[in-house]
N, C-alpha and C positions, 0 to 999 in steps of 0.2 A: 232760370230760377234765381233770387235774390235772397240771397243771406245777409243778417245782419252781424254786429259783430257780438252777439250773445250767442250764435249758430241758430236761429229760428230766422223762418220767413219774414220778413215783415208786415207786416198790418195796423190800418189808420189806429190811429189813437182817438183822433178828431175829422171828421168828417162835415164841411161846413161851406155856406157861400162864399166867395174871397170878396164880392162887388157883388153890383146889377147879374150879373150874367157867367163869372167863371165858378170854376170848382176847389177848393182847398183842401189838400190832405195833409193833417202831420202824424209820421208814423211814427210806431213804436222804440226804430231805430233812432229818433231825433231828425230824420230828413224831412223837409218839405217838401211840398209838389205845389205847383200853381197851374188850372187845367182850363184852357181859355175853351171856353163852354161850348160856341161853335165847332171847335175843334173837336174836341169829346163828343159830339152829337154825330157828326162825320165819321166818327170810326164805330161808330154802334155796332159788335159784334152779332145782332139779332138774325136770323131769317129772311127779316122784311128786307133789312138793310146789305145783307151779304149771303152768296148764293152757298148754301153748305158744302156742297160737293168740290167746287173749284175755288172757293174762296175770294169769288169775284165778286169786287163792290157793285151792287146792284142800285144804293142811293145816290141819285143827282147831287150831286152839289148845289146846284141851279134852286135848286127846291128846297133848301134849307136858309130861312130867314136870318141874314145877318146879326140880328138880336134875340137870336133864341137862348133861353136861359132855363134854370131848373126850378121846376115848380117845388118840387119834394124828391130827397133823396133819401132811400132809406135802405138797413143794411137788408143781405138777404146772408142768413145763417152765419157762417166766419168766413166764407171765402169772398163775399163779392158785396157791391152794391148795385142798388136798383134807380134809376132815375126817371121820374115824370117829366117829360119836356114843356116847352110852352107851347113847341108847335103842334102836340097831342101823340104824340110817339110816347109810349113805353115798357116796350117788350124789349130792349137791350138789357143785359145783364153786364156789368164791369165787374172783371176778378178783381183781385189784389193782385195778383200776381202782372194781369194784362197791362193795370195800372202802372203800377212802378216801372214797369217798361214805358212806357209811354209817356214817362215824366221827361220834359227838354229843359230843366234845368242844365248848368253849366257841366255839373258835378255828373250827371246820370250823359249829355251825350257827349262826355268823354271816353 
């Protein structure tokens, strides 16, 4: 879990394209995220993309288009966002929480 330094979670402030194709989050805490969009698509928490029980990635890589990009992102309630792909995928749910782990800025994989 990530705290910020007011003691709450964090959560986007702004949620937005960065380019063609990645993901931009700035959060409440002043941190950014930059989410290189293929990458975000590969870790799709969903069903389709990951077996529940063992947590084995079930999505090819192979099968996910180099230029896949976000058609619509939109939030779902406070904890998470929803993304339309371009490759027609969107039943992954991204938390807030799953995010900000998932940020490889300098500062988060230290």
């Amino acid at each position: 879990m990530f705290v910020s330094v007011l003691g709450t979670k964090p959560v986007p402030k702004t949620v937005s394209r960065a380019n063609l194709h990645d993901v931009k989050i700035v959060w409440n805490d002043g941190h950014e995220s930059l989410y290189i969009a293929r990458d975000l698509r590969l870790r799709c928490p969903c069903a389709v993309c990951v077996e529940e029980m063992s947590g084995r990635p079930l999505l090819d890589p192979d099968s996910v288009a180099r230029d896949v990009h976000p058609l619509g992102i939109s939030l779902v309630g406070k904890y998470a966002i929803h993304i339309q792909w371009s490759d027609g995928h969107s039943t992954g749910i991204y938390t807030f929480d799953s995010l900000r782990r998932l940020c490889a800025c300098p500062s988060c994989a230290s």
